[in-house]
N, C-alpha and C positions, 0 to 999 in steps of 0.2 A: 357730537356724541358726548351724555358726559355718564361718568360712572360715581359712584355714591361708594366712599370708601368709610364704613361705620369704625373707631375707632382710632385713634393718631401715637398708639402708640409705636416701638418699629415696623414691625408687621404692614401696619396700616399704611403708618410713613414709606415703607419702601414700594407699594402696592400704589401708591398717588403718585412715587417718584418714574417709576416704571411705565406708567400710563401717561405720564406725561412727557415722557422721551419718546411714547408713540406716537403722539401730537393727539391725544383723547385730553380729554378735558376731569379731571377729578376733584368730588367735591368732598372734602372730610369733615365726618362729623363726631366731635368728639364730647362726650357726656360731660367731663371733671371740666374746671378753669384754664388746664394748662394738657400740653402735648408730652409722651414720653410714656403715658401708660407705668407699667411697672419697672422701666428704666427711670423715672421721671426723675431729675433732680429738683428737690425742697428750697427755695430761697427761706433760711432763717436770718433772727437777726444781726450775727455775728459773721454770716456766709451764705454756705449750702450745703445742704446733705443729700448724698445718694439716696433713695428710700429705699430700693431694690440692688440691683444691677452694679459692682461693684468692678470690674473689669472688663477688656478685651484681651482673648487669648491668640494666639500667634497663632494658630489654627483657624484664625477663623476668614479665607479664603475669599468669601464672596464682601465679608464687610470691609478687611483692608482694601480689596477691588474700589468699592466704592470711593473709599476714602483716600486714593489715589486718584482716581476721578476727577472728582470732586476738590484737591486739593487740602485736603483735610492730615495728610496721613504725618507731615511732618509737627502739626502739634502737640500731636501724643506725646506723653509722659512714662518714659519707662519703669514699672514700679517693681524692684527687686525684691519681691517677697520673701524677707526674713520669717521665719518662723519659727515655732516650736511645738513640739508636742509633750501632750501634757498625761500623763501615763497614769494609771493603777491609784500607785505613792502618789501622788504627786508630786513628780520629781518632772523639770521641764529638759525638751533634747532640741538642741540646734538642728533647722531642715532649712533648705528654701524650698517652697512652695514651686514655685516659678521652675525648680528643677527636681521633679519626680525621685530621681536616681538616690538625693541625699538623704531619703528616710533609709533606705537601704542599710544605713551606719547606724541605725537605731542597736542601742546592747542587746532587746528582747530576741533579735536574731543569732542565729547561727550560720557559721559560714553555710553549711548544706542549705539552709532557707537563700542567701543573698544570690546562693551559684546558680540556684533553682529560678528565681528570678530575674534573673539576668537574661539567662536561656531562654524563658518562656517571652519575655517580655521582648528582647530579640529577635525573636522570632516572628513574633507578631508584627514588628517594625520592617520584618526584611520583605514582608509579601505587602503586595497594595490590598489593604484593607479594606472596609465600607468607610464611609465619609460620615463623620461621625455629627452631622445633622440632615442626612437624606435619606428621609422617609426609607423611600424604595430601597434602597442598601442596609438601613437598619433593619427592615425587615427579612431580607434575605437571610440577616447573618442571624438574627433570632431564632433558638433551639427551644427555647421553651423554660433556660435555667434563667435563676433569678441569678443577681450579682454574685450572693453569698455561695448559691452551688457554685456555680463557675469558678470563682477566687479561691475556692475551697480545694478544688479538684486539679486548677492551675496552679496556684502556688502553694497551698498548705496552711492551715490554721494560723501561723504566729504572721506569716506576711499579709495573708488576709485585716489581722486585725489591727496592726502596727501598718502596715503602707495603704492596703487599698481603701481600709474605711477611712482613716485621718485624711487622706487626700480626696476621694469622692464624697464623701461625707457634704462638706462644702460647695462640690461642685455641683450634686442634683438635689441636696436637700430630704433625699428620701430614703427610708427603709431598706439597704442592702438584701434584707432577707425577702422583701414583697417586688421588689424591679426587675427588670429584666438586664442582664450581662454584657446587650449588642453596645450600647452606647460607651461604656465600662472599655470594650473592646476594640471598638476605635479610635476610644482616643488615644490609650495604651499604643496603639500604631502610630499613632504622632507623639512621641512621649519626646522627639527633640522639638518641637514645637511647641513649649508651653511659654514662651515669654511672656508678660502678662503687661498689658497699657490703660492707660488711663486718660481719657480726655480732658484738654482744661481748667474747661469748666464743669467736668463732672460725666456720666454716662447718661443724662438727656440728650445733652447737645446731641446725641447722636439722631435721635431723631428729627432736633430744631434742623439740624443740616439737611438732613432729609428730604424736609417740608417745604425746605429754602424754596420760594414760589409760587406754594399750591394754596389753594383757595382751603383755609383752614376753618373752619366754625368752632371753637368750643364755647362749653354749657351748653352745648345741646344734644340731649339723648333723643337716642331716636328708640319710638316706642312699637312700629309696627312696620313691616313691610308688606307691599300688594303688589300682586299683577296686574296690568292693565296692557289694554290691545298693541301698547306703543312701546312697554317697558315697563318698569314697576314706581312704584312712588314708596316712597321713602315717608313714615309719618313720625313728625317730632311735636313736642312742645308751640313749635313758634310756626309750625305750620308744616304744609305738604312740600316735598323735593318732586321730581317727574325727572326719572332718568333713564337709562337704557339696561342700566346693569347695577348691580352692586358687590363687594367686597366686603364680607364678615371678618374684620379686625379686631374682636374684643378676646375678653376671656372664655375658655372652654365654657363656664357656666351660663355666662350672657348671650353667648352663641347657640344655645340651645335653646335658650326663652325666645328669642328673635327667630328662633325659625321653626319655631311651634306652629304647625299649621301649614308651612309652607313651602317645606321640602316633604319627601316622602319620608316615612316613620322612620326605614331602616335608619335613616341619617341619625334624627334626633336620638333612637336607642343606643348605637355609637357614642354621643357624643355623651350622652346619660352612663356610660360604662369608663369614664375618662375619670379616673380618681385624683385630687385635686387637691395638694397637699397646703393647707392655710398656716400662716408661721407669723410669728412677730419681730419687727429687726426694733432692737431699744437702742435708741442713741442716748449714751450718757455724756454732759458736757460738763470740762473743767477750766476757770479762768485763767490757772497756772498749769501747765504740766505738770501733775505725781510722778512721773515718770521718766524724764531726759533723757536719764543714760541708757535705757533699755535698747538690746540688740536686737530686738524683734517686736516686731507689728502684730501678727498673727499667731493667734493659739488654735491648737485644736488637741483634741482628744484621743484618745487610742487604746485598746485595749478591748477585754471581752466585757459585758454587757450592756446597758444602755447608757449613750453618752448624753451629758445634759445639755448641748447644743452643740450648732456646727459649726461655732468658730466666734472669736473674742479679738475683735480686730483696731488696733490704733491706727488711724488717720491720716496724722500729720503726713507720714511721709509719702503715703500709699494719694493723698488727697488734702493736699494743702489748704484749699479752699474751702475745706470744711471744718476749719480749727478758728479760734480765737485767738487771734496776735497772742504769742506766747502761753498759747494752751493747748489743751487735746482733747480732741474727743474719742469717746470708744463707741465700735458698734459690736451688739450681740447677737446672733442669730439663732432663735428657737422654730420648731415647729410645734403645733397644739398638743403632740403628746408629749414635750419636751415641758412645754408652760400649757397645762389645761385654766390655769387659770384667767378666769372671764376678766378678771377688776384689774385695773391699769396701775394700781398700787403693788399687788403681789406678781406682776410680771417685771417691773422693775427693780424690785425688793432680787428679786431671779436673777435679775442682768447685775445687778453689784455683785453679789453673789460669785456671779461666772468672773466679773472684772475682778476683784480680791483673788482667785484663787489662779487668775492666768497671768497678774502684773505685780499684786500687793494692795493692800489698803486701800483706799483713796473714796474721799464721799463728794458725789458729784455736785456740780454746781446748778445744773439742769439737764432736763433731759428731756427723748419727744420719741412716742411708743406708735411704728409704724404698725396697723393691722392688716395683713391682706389675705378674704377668705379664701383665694386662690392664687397663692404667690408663685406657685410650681406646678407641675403635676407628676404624678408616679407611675412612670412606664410601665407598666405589669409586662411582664410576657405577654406576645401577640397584640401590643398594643400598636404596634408600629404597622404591624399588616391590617390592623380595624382603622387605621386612620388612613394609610393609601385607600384601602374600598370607600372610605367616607368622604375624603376628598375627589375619588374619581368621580363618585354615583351623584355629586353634586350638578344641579340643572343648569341650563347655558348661560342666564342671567344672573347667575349667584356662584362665588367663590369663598373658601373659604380662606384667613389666612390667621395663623396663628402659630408658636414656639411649641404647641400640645399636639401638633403636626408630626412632628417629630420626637424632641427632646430641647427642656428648657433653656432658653439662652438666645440670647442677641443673637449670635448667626443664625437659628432655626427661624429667628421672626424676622430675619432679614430674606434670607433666600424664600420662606413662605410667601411675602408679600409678592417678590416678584414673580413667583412663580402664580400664584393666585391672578395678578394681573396679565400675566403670555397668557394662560388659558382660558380666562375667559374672554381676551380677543381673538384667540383661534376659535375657539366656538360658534363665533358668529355673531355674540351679543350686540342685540338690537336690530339683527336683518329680519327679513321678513321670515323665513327658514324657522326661525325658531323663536315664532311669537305663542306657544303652546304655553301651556299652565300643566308644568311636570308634574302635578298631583291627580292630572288626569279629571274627565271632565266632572260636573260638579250637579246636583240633581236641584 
């Protein structure tokens, strides 16, 4: 039996790894040159750079699993996230990132705002909360508020904008005022859980470990998929697949072109209401360090109204391997309403911009402007219960697996994949049971 697992980034990786501790045979087929998807790490010429995916958080359950496993867990790199935040004035405040509790010591508070926080935040910590990338639990705890109600009504305006935006900000990417509050909510219940690691050589290898084995194909997109009386076939560029089953491991967007025609509609209108937040990470590179003595790696922003990105991040320490013998590099992270601009020249112009005002001066030596039109997505309320219906109502030879499952981030594309791969061998894929064509019959 083999399964056709479309895409190699985690998701995909851990959906081939899964299948094949079942003794099923998986064949991956992945569009780009290389594996990692939007984990991927870039071989440049001085190193590598993260494109995407910038850590592992100590919450994340099912992937240090693995990576115990696997033997992987002791090369992590523990990265103590210095930070700071960058206020109003621009005036910068010492936090670690890596420990939630320190923005707390910010001045724009008041003791009644830190006690209120504590309490609530305590609280939250003392009952077992939803698991803060499992579909089915995120939907449970989803009321219908976005971030900003919730934060607003839990802790109060000043720690809203001072703790909760400075720290999620970074961590989903999106609009506090358009998401929904469940994912917000549980992690807040692991908030002693935030250690943050680094692999290596970067946050690919996680999937190159992954894959360790599996019959990998890249450059090759696959352009259609079919039913046929034995299973579906798989159509690429270089030719037809014939398999039993397949795994949809790409982006919310791509997963909906691929399955145009070949699930039932409700699926694809689901997938068509998945809002999909497109962002630019700018790496600026310097041969010397500007910077040596600085006590902190990461910037971010705080305060009321729009910030102009989610975070102004050094390197070296956080990612070694992504610096030039005695240099640095910075990364910037915008989303398009942050940088509407289309030309690669005034988005960079942006990212010095952000570097000058989170470190000081410094004109870069080079640099490399990642674009991706769907680097995240933005949970709306109710998003989490449309993608349970959407994954359940999927047909017996076709799974899906993907981070817009739940909520963005390695462990959601990690626990997706495998869960994509158990269900669609409990199903039955490829017995004679369930050789039907889910769209029903065809005139």
């Amino acid at each position: 039996m083999t399964v056709a697992v479309i895409g190699a980034g985690v998701a995909g990786a851990a959906a081939a790894r899964t299948l094949r501790s079942r003794g099923v045979d998986a064949l991956v087929l992945e569009a780009s040159e290389a594996v990692g998807g939007r984990t991927r790490t870039v071989g440049l010429e001085y190193g590598a750079a993260d494109s995407g995916a910038i850590f592992l958080m100590g919450s994340y359950d099912a992937t240090f699993r693995y990576l115990r496993e696997a033997g992987h867990e002791h090369e992590l790199r523990r990265w103590e996230a210095r930070a700071a935040v960058l206020d109003g004035d621009g005036d910068r405040h010492p936090v670690r990132f890596d420990r939630p509790w320190t923005f707390l010591r910010l001045p724009q508070l008041t003791w009644r705002d830190r006690r209120r926080a504590v309490r609530a935040i305590g609280a939250l910590a003392m009952r077992r909360g939803p698991a803060p990338f499992d579909t089915d639990e995120l939907a449970a705890v989803d009321d219908g508020r976005t971030l900003a109600e919730w934060a607003r009504a839990r802790f109060g305006d000043r720690v809203y904008e001072y703790v909760v935006r400075p720290l999620m900000g970074p961590l989903t990417g999106a609009d506090p005022e358009t998401i929904s509050a469940a994912f917000t909510i549980a992690l807040l219940g692991r908030v002693h859980r935030t250690q943050l690691w680094v692999p290596p050589g970067g946050l690919g290898q996680i999937a190159s470990w992954l894959l360790d084995g599996v019959d990998v194909r890249t450059a090759t997109p696959v352009r259609a998929l079919e039913y046929t009386p034995d299973g579906m076939t798989v159509h690429t560029p270089g030719g037809p697949f014939d398999v039993q089953g397949v795994i949809v491991a790409t982006d919310v967007r791509q997963a909906r072109e691929l399955l145009d025609g070949v699930v039932d509609s409700s699926v694809c209108a689901a997938l068509d209401a998945v809002e999909p937040v497109p962002a630019y990470h700018v790496l600026l590179g310097y041969h010397t360090d500007p910077w040596p003595d600085a006590g902190h790696d990461l910037v971010v922003q705080a305060g009321p109204g729009q910030h102009h990105n989610y975070g102004v991040l050094r390197n070296s320490r956080r990612a070694p391997y992504s610096v030039p013998p005695g240099g640095q590099t910075v990364s910037v992270y915008f989303d398009r309403t942050q940088a509407p601009d289309s030309d690669e020249e005034q988005v960079v112009a942006r990212a010095r911009a952000a570097v000058d005002r989170a470190f000081g001066f410094a004109v870069p030596d080079f640099h490399r402007v990642f674009g991706m039109d769907v680097a995240l997505i933005a949970p709306t309320p109710g998003h989490y219960e449309a993608m349970r219906a959407t994954r359940d109502a999927m047909p017996s030879r076709i799974r899906l697996a993907g981070d817009y499952l739940s909520h963005s981030g390695i462990e959601a594309a990690l626990l997706s994949g495998e869960r994509a791969a158990r269900d669609l061998l409990a199903a039955g894929c490829g017995t004679a049971q369930h050789r039907d064509d889910p769209r029903g019959p065809r005139s």
